[in-house]
C-alpha positions, -999 to 999 in steps of 0.1 A, spaced: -355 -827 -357 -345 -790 -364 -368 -769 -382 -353 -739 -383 -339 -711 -409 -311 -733 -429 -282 -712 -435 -274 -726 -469 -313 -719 -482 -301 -677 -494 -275 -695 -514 -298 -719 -534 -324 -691 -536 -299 -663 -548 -283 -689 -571 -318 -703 -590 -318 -692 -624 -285 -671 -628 -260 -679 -658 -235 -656 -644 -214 -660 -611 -238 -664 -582 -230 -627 -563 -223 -614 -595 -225 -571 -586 -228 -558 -618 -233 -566 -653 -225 -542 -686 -230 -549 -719 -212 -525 -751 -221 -519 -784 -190 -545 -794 -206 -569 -822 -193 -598 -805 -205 -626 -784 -180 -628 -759 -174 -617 -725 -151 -613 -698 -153 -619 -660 -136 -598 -635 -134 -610 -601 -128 -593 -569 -117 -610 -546 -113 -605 -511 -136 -577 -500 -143 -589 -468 -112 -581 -456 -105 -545 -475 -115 -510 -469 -150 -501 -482 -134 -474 -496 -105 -496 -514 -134 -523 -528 -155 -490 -541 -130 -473 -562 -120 -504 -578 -156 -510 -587 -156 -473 -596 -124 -478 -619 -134 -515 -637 -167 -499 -645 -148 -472 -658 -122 -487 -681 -149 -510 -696 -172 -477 -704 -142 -462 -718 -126 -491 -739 -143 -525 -733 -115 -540 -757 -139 -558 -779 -156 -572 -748 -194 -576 -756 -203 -581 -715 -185 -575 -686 -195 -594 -652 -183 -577 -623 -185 -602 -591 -176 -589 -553 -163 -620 -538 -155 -620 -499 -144 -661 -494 -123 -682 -516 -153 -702 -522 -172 -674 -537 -143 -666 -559 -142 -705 -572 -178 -704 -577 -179 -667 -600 -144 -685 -618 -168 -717 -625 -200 -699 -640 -175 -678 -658 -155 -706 -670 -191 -724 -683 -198 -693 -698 -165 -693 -719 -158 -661 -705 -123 -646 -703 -112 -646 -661 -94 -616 -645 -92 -620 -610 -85 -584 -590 -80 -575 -552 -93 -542 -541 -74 -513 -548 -58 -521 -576 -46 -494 -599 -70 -501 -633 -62 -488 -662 -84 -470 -691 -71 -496 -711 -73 -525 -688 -96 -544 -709 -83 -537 -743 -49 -549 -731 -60 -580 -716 -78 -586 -752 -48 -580 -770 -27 -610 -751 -56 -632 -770 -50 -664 -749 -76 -684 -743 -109 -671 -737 -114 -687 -698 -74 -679 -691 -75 -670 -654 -53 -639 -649 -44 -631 -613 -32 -599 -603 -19 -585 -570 
């Protein structure tokens, strides 16, 4: 019988009581009277520059200070396997959150999200970008 460390134990534990994606990175909220929210998903980062994965933070955060395009939250989740990318696009998807799914450096716009809002598809529409 082993007893030792089980590798999957930090996921449960980092998981337990989380609405949002489990490694979500970051989480903002606006002063938009609404209830929705959007999910943006970067995938990827274990195999981008540190560099690339922190200016595209840098630039997300950024547009959604700038113009969160109605937005009431953002989630911001740094995903480095596909199956951390299918577990942020299922909490997001629960949440009824709108789904843009990134690679690191991306070129973001200051009106990234009030674009996205204006193509009013459905609110868990998965977007995937380049």
């Amino acid at each position: 019988m082993d007893l030792g460390p089980d590798p999957g134990f930090a996921g449960i534990v980092r998981s337990a009581g989380r609405t949002g994606a489990r490694d979500a990175f970051m989480v903002m909220t606006s002063t938009a009277d609404t209830a929705n929210g959007i999910a943006v998903i970067l995938r990827d980062i274990s195999t981008s520059d540190a560099g690339a994965v922190a200016a595209t933070v840098e630039a997300v955060t950024g547009a959604y200070a700038a113009n969160c395009g109605g937005y009431g939250r953002l989630e911001l989740s740094l995903c480095a396997w596909q199956d951390d990318v299918g577990a942020a696009r299922g909490a997001a998807g629960l949440a009824r959150y709108r789904i843009l799914e990134i690679a690191p450096g991306q070129r973001i716009a200051n009106d990234f999200f009030a674009a996205h809002a204006s193509d009013n598809a459905a609110m868990t529409a998965r977007h995937l970008f380049p």
